[in-house]
Residue frames as qw, qx, qy, qz and C-alpha x, y, z in Angstrom:
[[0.000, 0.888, 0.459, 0.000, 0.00, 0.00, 0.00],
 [0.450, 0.225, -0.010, 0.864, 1.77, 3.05, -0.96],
 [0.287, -0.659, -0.408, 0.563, 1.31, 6.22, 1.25],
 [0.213, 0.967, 0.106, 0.085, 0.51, 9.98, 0.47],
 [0.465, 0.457, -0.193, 0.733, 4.12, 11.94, -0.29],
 [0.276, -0.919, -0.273, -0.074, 5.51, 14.07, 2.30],
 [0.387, 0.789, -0.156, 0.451, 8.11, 16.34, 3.39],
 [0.674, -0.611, -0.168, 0.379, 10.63, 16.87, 5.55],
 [0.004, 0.923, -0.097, 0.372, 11.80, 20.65, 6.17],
 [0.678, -0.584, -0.066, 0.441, 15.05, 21.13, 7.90],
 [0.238, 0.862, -0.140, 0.425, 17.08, 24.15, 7.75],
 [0.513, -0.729, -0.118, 0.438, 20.19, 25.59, 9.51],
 [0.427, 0.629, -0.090, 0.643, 21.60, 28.69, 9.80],
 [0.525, -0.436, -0.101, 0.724, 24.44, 30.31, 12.07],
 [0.003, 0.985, -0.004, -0.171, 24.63, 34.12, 11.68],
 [0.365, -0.876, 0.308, 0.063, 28.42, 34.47, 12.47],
 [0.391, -0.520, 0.700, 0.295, 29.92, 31.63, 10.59],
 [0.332, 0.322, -0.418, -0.782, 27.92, 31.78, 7.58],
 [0.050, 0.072, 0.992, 0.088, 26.49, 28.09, 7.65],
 [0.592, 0.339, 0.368, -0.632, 23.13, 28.03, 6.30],
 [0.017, 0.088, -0.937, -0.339, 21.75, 25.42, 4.82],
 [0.719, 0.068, 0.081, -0.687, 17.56, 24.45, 3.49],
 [0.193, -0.017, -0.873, -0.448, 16.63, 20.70, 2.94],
 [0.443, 0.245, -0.089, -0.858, 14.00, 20.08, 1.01],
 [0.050, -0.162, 0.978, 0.124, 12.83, 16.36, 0.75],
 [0.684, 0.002, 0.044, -0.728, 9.66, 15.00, -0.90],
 [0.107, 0.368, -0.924, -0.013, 9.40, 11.23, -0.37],
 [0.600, 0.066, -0.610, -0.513, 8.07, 8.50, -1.15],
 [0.917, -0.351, 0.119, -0.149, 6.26, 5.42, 1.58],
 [0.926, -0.066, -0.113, 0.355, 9.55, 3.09, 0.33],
 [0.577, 0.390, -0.273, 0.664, 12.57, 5.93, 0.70],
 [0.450, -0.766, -0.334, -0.315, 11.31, 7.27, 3.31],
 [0.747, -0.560, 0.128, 0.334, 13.70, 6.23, 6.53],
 [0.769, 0.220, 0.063, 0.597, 16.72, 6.37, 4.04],
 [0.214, 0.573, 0.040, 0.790, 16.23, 10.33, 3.14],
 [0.449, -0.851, -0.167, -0.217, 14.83, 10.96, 6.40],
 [0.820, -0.457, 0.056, 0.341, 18.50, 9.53, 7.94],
 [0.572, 0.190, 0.065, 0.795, 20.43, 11.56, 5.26],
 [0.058, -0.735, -0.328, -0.591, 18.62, 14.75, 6.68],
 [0.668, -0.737, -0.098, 0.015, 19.46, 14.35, 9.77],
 [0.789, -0.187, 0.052, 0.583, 22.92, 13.47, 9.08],
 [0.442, 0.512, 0.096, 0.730, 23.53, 16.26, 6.75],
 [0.341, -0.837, -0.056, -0.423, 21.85, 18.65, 9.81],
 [0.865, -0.476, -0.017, 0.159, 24.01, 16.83, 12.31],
 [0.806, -0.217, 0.067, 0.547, 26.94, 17.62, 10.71],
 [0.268, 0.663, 0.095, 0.692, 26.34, 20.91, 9.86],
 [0.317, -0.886, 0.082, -0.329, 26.11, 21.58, 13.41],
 [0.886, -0.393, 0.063, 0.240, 29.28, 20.22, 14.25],
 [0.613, 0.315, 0.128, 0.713, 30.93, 22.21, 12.27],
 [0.088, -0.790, 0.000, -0.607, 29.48, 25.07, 13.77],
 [0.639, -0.749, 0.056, -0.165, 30.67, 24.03, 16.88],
 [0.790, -0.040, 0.130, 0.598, 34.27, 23.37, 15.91],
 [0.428, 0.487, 0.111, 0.753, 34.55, 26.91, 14.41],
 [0.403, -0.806, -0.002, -0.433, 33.16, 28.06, 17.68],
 [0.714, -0.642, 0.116, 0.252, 35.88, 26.54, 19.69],
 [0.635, 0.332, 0.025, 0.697, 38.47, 27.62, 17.28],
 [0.165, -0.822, -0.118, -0.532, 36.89, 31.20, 17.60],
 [0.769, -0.615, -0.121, -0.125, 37.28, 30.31, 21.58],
 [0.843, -0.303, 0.152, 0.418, 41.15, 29.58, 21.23],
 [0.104, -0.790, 0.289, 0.531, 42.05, 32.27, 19.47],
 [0.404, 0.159, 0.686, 0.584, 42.09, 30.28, 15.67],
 [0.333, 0.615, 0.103, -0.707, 40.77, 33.17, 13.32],
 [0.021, 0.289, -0.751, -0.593, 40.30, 31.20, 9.50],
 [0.696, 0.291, -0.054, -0.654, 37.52, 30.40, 7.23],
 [0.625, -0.105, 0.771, -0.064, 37.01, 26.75, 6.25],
 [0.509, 0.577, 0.602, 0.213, 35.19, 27.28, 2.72],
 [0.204, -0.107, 0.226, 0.947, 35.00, 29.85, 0.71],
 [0.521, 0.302, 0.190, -0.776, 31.76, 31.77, -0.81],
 [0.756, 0.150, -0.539, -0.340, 31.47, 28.91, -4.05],
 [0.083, -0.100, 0.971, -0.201, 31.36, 26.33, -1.69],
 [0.208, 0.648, 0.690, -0.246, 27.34, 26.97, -0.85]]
């Protein structure tokens, strides 16, 4: 039995260390879990990076990781 589409919305954005980031996922009854686990991850590790460039920031490391053509 196949289920109605639906979304998952997840978004982050840091001010101060430019990280901002929208997914957009419309998905299907079978892919469901799969994209739901790469949304998280991708959100998971976008705040870890913001929280490594806040303890650099903390120690006195002043240096960009990306550049503007990254995102």
């Amino acid at each position: 039995m196949a289920s109605e589409p639906y979304l998952i919305i997840a978004s982050v954005r840091v001010k101060r260390n430019r990280i901002a980031g929208v997914i957009i996922l419309a998905m299907e009854d079978t892919k469901s879990l799969c994209l739901k686990n790469a949304a998280i991850a991708i959100l998971r590790m976008a705040q870890c990076h913001t929280a490594f460039l806040q303890k650099n920031k903390e120690l006195g490391v002043n240096h960009d990781c990306y550049d503007k053509e990254t995102f």
